[in-house]
C-alpha positions as CSV (number, residue, x, y, z in Angstrom):
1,X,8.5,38.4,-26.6
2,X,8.1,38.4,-30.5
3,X,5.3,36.6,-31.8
4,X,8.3,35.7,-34.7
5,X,10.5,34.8,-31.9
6,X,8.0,32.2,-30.2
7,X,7.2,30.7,-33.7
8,X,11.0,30.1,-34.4
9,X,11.2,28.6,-30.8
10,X,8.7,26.2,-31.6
11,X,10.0,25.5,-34.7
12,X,13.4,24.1,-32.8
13,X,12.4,22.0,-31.0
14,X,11.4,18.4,-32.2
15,X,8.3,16.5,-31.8
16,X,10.1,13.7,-30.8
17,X,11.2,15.9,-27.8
18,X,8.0,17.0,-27.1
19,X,7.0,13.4,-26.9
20,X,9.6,12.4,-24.4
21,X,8.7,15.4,-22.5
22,X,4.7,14.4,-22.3
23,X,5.9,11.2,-21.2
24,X,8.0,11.8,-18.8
25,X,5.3,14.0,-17.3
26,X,2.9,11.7,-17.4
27,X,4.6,9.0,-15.9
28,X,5.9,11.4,-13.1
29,X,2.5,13.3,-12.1
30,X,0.7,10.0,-12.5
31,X,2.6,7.9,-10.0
32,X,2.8,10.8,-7.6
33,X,-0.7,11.0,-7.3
34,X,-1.2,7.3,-7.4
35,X,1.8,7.0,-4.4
36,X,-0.2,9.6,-2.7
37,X,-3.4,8.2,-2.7
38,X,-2.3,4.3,-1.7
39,X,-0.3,6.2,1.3
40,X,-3.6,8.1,2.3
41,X,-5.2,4.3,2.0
42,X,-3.3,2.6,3.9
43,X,-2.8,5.2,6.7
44,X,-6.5,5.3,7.1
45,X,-7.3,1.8,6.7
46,X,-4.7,1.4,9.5
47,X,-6.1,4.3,11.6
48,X,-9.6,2.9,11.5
49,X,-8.8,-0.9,12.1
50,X,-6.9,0.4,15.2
51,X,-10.3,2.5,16.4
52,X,-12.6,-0.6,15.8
53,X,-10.7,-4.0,15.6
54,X,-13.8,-5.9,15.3
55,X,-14.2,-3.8,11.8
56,X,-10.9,-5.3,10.1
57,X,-12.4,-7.7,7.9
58,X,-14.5,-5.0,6.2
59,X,-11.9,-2.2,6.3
60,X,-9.2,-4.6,4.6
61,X,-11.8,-5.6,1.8
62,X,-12.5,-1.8,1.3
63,X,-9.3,-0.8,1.3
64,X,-7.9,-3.4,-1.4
65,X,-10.6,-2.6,-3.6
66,X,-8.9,1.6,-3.3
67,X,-5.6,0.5,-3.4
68,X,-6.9,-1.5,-7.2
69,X,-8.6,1.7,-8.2
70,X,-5.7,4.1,-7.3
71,X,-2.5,2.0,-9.0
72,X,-5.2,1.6,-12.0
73,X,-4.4,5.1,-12.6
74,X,-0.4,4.7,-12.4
75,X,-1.2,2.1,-14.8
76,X,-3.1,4.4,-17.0
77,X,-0.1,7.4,-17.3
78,X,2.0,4.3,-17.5
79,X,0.2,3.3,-21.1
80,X,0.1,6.8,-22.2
81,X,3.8,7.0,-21.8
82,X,4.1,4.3,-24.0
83,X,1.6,5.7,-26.9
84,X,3.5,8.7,-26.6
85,X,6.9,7.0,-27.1
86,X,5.4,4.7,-30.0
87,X,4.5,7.9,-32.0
88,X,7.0,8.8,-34.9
């Protein structure tokens, strides 16, 4: 490819568009790996409470205080989508 025809390319396409397209993304890749992370939680949290019952009130404490941290980051690509969208 053209080093004319990439800088033509670029020069199409909008930084408005680029914006929507950096938030989409964000959103998208940052509540897959928050859904991904609360699901591996909550499937070990379960796992564990069923090996040693007598452990629940521990495991549950622990595994609130993961399920905070992990949709802190959907949170997180959620406020970047909207400083993304906010820029003009």
């Amino acid at each position: 490819m053209d080093t004319n025809t990439v800088a033509q390319t670029a020069q199409m396409i909008s930084p408005q568009a680029l914006a929507w397209l950096g938030a989409g993304l964000a959103v998208g890749l940052g509540t897959l790996g928050s859904g991904v992370g609360i699901g591996i939680i909550f499937g070990k949290s379960i796992e564990s409470a069923a090996r040693q019952p007598e452990a629940a009130p521990l495991i549950n404490r622990m595994m609130y205080t993961g399920f905070a941290l992990v949709e802190a980051q959907a949170l997180y690509a959620l406020l970047i989508t909207f400083l993304l969208l906010a820029k003009k």
